[in-house]
N, C-alpha and C positions, 0 to 999 in steps of 0.2 A: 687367746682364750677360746673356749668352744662352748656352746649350745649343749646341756643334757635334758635329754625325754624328764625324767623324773632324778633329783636329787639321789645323791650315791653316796651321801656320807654327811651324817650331821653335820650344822651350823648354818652359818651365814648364805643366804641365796633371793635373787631377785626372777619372780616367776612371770613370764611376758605379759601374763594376763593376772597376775597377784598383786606384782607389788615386790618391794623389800618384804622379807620375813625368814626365820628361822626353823631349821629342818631336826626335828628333836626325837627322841626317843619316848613315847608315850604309852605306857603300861604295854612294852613291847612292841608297839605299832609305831612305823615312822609316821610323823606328823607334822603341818607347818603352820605356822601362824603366822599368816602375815599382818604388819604391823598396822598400815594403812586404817584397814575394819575391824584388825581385831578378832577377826575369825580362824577359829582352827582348821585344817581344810586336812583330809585324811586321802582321797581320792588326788590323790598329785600331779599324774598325767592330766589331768583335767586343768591345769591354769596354764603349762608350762611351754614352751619349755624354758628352762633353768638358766640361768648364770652364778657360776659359785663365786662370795664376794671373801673379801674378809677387809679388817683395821687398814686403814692407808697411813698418812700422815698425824701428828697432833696437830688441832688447828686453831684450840681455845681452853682454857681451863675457867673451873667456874667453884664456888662449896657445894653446888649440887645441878643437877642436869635442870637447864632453862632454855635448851634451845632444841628441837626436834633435831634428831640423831641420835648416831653413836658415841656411847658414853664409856669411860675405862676411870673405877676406883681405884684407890691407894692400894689394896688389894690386889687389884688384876683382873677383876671380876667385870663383865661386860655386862650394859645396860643399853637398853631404845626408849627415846622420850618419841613419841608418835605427835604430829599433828596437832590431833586431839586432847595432848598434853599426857596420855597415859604412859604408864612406864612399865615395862619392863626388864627382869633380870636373864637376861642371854644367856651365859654361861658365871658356872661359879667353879674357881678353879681347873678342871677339865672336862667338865660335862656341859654339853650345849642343853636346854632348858628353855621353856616359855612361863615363868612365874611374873602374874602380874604384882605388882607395888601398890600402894595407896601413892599417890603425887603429896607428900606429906613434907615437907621441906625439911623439920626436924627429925624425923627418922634416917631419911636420905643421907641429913650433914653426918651421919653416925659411921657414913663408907669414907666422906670425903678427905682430902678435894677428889674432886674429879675433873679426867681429860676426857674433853671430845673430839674424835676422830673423824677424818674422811673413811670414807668408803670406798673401797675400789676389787674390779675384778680380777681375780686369781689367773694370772698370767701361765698357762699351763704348758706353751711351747718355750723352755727356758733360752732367753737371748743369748745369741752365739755372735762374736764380731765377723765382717762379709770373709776377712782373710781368714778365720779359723784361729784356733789358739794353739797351731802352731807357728804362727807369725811374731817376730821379736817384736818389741816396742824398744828400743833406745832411746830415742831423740829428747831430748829435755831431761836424762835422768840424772838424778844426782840425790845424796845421800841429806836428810832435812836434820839439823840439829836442833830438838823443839829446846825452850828455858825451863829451868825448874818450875813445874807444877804442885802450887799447895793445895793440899783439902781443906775444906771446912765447912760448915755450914750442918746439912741435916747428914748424916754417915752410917743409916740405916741399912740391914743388910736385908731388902728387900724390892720385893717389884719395881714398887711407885720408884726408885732410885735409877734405876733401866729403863723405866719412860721417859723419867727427866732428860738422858742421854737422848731420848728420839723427838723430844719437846726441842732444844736445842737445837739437833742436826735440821731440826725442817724449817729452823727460825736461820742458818747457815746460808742452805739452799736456797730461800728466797733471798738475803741478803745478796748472796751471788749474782741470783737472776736481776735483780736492781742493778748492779753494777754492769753487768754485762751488756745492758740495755743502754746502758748509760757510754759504753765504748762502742756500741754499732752506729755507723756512721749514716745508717735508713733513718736511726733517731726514735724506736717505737717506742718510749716514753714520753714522747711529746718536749723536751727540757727545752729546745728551741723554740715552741707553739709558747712556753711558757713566758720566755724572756720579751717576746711580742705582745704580749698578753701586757705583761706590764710595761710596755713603754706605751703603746696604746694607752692606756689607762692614765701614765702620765700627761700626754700630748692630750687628751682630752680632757683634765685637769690643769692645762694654762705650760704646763714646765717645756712643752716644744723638745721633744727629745731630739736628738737625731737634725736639728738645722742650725747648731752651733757649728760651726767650722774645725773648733777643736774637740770636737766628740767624733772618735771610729765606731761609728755604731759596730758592722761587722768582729771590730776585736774585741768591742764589750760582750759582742753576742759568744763569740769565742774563747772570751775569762769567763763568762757566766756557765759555757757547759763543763768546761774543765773543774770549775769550782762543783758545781751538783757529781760531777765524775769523783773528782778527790773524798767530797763526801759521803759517796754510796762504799768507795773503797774503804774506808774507815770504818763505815757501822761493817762491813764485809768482815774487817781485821777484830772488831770487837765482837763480831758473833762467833768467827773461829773462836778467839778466846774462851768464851764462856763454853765452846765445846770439850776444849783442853781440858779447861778446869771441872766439867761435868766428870768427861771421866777419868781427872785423878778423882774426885769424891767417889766414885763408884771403884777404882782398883785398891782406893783405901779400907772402902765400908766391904769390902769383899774379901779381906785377907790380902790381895796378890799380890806377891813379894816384884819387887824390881827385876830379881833374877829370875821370875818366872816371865816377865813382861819381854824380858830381851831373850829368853828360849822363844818365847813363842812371838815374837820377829823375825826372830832366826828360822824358824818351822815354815812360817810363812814368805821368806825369801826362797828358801828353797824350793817349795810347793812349785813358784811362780819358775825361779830358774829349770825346774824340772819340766814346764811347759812351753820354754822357751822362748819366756816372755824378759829374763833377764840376760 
């Protein structure tokens, strides 16, 4: 990401000396408003310089925005609940905008629900791997046979149904990073700090853990992380799932036939073998 003197393109931007706030079009003049005070600020060199932001992750859904942030309705339409509890409407459809809202709970439920997102900076030097993308990848590879996937549920041919899919993927992602945590053998989830924790609590409650002779403390310590392991792997395999089945709901509520699904597999193998990477 890089530093600009003044914004170069509506939306989303955090100014050094502003704040979060959005760079908008106003009766022809660019303008920002950042969200902090609330102030429109027309002079831009003046706060900056710039970092251009945009949506990160989903990190929470709610019937209507209750928590300072970035907000995304069933629409697609982006909102800022400020500090101060004032809302604004960011963009609607494709135009960035600073329209403030009444904080009216029942007007609001009329977009909802709604996701709240992270925020994060616009990554502008796009990641390259150190060997280049001419370097093969082999090692591990091999062809995944997924099971039949059913839809069901909402089969709407719309936005909110393509958030769903990134509400999932980032509920995936941590799931991972739990498990993963749970196999480094440094232990940065503490599972061992824990297993101590409660046998302490028992030996000072009368039970003397650990001075029977037929207790391995150490391999209880050792079924206790395998067990928290197995379990992180599980919610791991359950949140895959619900991504599967996210988007069969979204290839169903969109038309796309099977045979377009395995063309553009196909498109996308080639893509990769054309780079060398199969």
């Amino acid at each position: 990401m890089s530093d600009h003197r003044t914004p170069d393109a509506p939306g989303m931007w955090k100014a050094a000396h502003g704040g979060y706030g959005v760079m908008f079009d106003d009766d022809g003049e660019p303008a920002m408003l950042l969200f902090g005070p609330g102030a429109k600020v027309r002079a831009l060199d003046s706060i900056g310089p710039y970092t251009r932001l945009h949506p990160g992750i989903p990190v929470g859904s709610a019937p209507v925005p209750n928590l300072p942030g970035l907000w995304m309705d069933k629409d697609g339409s982006l909102y800022f609940l400020s500090d101060g509890r004032r809302v604004w409407r960011i963009r609607d459809n494709h135009d960035w905008m600073a329209e403030e809202l009444g904080n009216d709970p029942w007007e609001l439920s009329k977009h909802g629900p709604y996701t709240r997102y992270s925020i994060q900076a616009v990554e502008e030097v796009p990641w390259k791997p150190e060997a280049g993308d001419s370097a093969p990848i082999h090692e591990g590879s091999r062809t995944v046979h997924l099971p039949d996937v059913r839809s069901f549920g909402r089969l709407e041919q719309d936005k909110w149904l393509a958030v769903k899919n990134l509400e999932e993927s980032a509920e995936l992602v941590e799931a991972c990073k739990q498990w993963l945590k749970a196999c480094d053998p440094a232990d940065p989830s503490g599972i061992d700090g824990q297993f101590i924790g409660v046998v302490n609590c028992l030996n000072i409650h009368g039970a003397a853990v650990g001075d029977e002779p037929d207790i391995d403390l150490d391999k209880a310590q050792a079924d206790w992380h395998d067990h928290v392991r197995d379990q992180r792997r599980q919610a791991m395999l359950d949140e895959l799932a619900d991504v599967l089945q996210t988007v069969g709901n979204l290839i169903t509520a969109f038309g796309i036939t099977d045979e377009e699904v395995g063309r553009a597999m196909g498109d996308c193998l080639e893509r990769n073998r054309r780079k060398g990477r199969l």
